[in-house]
KENU-256074 format. One record per residue (C-alpha): residue in three letters; x, y, z; residue number from 1. Coordinates in Angstrom, 1 decimal. Example, Ala and Ser with C-alpha at 12.3 -4.5 7.8 and 13.67 -1.06 7.14 Angstrom:
BEGIN
+-----+--------+--------+--------+-----+
| res |      x |      y |      z |   n |
+-----+--------+--------+--------+-----+
| ALA |   12.3 |   -4.5 |    7.8 |   1 |
| SER |   13.7 |   -1.1 |    7.1 |   2 |
+-----+--------+--------+--------+-----+
//
This chain:
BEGIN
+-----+--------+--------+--------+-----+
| res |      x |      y |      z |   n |
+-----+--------+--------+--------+-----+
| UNK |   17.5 |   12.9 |   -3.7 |   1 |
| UNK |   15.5 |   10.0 |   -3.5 |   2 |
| UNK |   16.3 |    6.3 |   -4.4 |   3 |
| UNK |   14.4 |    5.4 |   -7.7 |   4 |
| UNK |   11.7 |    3.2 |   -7.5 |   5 |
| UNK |   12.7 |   -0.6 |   -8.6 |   6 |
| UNK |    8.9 |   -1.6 |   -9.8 |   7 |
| UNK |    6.5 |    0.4 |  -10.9 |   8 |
| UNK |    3.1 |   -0.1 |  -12.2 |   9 |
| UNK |    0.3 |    1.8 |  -13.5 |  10 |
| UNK |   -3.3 |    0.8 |  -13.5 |  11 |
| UNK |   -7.2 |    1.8 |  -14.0 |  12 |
| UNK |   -8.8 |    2.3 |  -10.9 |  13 |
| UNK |  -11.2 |   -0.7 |  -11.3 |  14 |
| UNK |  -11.2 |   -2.8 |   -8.1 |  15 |
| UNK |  -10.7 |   -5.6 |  -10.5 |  16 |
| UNK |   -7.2 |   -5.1 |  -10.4 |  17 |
| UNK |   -6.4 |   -4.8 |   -6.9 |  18 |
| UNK |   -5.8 |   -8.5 |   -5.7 |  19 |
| UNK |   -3.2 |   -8.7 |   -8.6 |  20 |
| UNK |   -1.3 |   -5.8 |   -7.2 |  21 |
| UNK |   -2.1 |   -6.6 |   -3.5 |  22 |
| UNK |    0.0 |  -10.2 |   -4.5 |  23 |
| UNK |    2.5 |   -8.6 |   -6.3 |  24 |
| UNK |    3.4 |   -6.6 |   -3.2 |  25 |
| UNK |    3.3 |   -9.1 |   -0.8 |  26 |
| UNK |    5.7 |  -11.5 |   -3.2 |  27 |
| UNK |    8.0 |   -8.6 |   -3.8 |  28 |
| UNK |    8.0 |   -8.0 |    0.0 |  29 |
| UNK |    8.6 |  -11.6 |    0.7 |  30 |
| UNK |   10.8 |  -12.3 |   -1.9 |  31 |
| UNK |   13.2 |   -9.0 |    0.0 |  32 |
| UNK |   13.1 |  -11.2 |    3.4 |  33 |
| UNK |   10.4 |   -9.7 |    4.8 |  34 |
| UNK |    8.3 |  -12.1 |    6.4 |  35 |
| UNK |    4.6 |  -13.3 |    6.2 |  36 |
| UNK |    3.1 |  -11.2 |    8.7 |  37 |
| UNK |    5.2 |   -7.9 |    7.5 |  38 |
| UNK |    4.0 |   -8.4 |    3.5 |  39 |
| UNK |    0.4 |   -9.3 |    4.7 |  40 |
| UNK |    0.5 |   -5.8 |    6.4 |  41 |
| UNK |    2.2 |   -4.2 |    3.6 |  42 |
| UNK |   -0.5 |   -5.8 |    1.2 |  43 |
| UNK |   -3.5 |   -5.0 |    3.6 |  44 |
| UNK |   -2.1 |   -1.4 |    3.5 |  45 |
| UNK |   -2.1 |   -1.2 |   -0.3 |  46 |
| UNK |   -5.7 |   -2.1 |   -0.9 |  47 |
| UNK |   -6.9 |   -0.1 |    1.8 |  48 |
| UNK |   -5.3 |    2.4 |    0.4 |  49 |
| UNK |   -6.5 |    1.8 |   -3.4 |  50 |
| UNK |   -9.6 |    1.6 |   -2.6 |  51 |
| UNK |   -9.8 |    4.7 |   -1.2 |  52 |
| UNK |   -8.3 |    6.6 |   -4.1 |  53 |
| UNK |  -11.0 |    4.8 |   -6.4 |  54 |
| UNK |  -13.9 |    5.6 |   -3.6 |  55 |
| UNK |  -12.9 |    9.2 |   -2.7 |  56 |
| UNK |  -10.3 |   10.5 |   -4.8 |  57 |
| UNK |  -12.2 |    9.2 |   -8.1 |  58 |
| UNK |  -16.0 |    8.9 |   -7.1 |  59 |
| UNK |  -15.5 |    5.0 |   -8.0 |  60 |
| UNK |  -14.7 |    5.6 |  -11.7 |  61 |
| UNK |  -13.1 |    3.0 |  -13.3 |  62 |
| UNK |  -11.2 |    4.3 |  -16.0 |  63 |
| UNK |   -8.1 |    6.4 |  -13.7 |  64 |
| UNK |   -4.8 |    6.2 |  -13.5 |  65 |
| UNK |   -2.9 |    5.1 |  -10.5 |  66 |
| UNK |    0.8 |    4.6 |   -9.7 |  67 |
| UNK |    2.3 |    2.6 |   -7.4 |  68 |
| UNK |    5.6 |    2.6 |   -6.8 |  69 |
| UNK |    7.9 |   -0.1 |   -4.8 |  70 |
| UNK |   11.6 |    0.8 |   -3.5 |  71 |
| UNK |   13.6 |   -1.4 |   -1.1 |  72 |
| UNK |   14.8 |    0.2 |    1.8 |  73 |
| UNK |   18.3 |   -0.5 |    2.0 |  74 |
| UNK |   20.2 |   -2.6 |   -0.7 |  75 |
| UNK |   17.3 |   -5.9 |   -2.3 |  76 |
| UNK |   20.1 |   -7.9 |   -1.2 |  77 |
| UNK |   19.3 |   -7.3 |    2.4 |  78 |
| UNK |   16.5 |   -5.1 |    2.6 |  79 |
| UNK |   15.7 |   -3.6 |    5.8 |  80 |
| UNK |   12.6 |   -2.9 |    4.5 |  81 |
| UNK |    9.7 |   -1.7 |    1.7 |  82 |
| UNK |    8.6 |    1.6 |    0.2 |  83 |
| UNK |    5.0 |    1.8 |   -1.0 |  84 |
| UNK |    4.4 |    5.0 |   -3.1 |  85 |
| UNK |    0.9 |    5.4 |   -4.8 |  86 |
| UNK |    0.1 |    8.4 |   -6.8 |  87 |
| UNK |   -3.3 |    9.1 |   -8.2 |  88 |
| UNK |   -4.9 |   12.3 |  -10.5 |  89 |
| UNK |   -8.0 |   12.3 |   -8.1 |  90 |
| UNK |   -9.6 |   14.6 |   -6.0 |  91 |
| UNK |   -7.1 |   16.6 |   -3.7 |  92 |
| UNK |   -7.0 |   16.9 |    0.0 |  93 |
| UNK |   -5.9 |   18.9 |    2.5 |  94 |
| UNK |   -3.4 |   15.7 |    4.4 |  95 |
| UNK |   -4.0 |   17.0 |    7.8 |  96 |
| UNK |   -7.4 |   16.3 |    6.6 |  97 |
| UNK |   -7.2 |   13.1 |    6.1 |  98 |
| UNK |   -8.4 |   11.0 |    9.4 |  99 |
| UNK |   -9.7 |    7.5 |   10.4 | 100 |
| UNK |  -12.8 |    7.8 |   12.1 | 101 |
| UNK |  -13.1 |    7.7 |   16.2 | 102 |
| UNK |  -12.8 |    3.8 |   16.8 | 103 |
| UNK |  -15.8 |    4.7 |   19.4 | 104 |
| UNK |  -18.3 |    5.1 |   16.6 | 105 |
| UNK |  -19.4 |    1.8 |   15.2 | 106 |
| UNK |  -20.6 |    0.8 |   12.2 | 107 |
| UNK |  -19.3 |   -0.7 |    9.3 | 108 |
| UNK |  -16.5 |    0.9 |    6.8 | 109 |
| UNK |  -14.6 |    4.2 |    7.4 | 110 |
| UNK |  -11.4 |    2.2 |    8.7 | 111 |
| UNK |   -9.5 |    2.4 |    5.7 | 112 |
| UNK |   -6.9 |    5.1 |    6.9 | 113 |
| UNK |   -7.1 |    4.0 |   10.5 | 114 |
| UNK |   -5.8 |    0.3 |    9.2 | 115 |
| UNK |   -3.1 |    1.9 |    7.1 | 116 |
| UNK |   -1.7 |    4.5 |   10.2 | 117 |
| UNK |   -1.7 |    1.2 |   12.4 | 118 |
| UNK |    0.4 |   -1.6 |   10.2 | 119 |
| UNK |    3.0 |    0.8 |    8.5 | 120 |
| UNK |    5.6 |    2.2 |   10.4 | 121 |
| UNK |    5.1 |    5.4 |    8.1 | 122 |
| UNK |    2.5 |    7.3 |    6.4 | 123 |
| UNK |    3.0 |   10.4 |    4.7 | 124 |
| UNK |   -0.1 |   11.9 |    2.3 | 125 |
| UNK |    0.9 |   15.0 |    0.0 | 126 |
| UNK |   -1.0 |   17.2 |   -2.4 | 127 |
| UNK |    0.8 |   17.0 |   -6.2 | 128 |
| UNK |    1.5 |   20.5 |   -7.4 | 129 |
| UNK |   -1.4 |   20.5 |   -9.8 | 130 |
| UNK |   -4.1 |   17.7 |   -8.9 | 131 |
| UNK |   -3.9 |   14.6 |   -7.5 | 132 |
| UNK |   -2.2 |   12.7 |   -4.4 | 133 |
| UNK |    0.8 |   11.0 |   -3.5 | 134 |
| UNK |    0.7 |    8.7 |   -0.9 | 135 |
| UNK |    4.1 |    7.4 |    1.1 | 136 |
| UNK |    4.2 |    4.3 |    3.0 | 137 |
| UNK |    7.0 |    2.3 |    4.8 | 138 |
| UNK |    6.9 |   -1.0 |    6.7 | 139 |
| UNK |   10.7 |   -2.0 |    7.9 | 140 |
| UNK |   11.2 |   -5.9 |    9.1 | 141 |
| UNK |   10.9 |   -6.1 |   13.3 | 142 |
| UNK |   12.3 |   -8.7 |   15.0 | 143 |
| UNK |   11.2 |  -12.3 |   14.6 | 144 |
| UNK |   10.1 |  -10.5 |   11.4 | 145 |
| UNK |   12.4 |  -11.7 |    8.6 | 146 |
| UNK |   11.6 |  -13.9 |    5.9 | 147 |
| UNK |   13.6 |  -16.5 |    4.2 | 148 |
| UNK |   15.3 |  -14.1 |    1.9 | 149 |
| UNK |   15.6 |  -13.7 |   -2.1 | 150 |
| UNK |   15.4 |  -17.0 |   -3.4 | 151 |
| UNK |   13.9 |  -18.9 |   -0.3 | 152 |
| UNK |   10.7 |  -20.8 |   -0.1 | 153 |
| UNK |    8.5 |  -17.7 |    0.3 | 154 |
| UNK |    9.0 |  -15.9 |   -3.4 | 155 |
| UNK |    5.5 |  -17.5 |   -4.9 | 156 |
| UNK |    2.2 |  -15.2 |   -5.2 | 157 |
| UNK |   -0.5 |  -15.9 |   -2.9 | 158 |
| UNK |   -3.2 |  -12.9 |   -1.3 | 159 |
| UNK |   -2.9 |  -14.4 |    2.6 | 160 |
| UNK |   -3.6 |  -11.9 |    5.1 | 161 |
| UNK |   -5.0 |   -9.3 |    2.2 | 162 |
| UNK |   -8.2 |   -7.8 |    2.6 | 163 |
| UNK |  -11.2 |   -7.7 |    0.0 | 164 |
| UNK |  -11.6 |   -5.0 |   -2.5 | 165 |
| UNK |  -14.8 |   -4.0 |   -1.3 | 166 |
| UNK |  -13.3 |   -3.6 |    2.3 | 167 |
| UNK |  -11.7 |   -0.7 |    2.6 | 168 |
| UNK |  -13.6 |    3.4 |    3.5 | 169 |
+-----+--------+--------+--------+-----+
//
């Protein structure tokens, strides 16, 4: 049995939305100690991620639901690390299917999933029995990697180290 989730939100799938969620994350991931570079990876990961539900799994409509999902690994109090789930009703794909492009070809966009493989420590994507995808993430604090903890300095919002909407294939 898995841990419930401790914040979860719902929202369309207009791109409108995703630098409020990507701050949320990071501040939620800050504000369980990990640090700056850790929730900046965490936060890239979610809106590369986002936008590829609304650019493939929804064909850029804006009116979808999405879920995501945040769980601290271990106990808030000293979290080892953070739990990312995001569920969508979109398009469904095979998730052996789902590959970043070879790095050798160049051009611009196509990263998306490439980005996410690289700066989580874990990536799982599943079919949902009927439609829709669930996507699995987890990022746990490395060494040199820990913030200030719940209630230090680093519990405000800010996007640092998030990428653009528009950014992510």
């Amino acid at each position: 049995m898995s841990t419930p989730a401790h914040v979860r939100i719902e929202l369309q799938s207009n791109p409108l939305y995703l630098c409020g969620v990507r701050d949320m994350v990071s501040s939620v991931a800050r504000r369980l100690g990990l640090g700056e570079p850790a929730a900046a990876q965490i936060a890239l990961a979610l809106d590369e991620a986002l936008c590829n539900v609304i650019r493939h799994g929804y064909d850029r409509r804006k009116d979808q639901p999405i879920v995501v999902e945040l769980t601290p690994i271990g106990p808030a109090e000293r979290a080892e690390g953070l739990r990312v789930v995001i569920e969508d009703r979109g398009r469904q794909v095979e998730p052996e299917a789902i590959k970043g492009r070879d790095l050798a070809d160049i051009r611009p966009g196509g990263l998306g999933v490439h980005i996410i493989r690289e700066v989580m420590d874990s990536v799982v994507y599943e079919r949902l029995p009927e439609v829709g995808m669930r996507l699995t993430m987890e990022k746990r604090a490395g060494i040199g990697d820990r913030g200030l903890g719940p209630g230090g300095d680093r519990g405000g919002c800010g996007g640092r180290g998030a990428a653009s909407p528009g950014s992510a294939a």
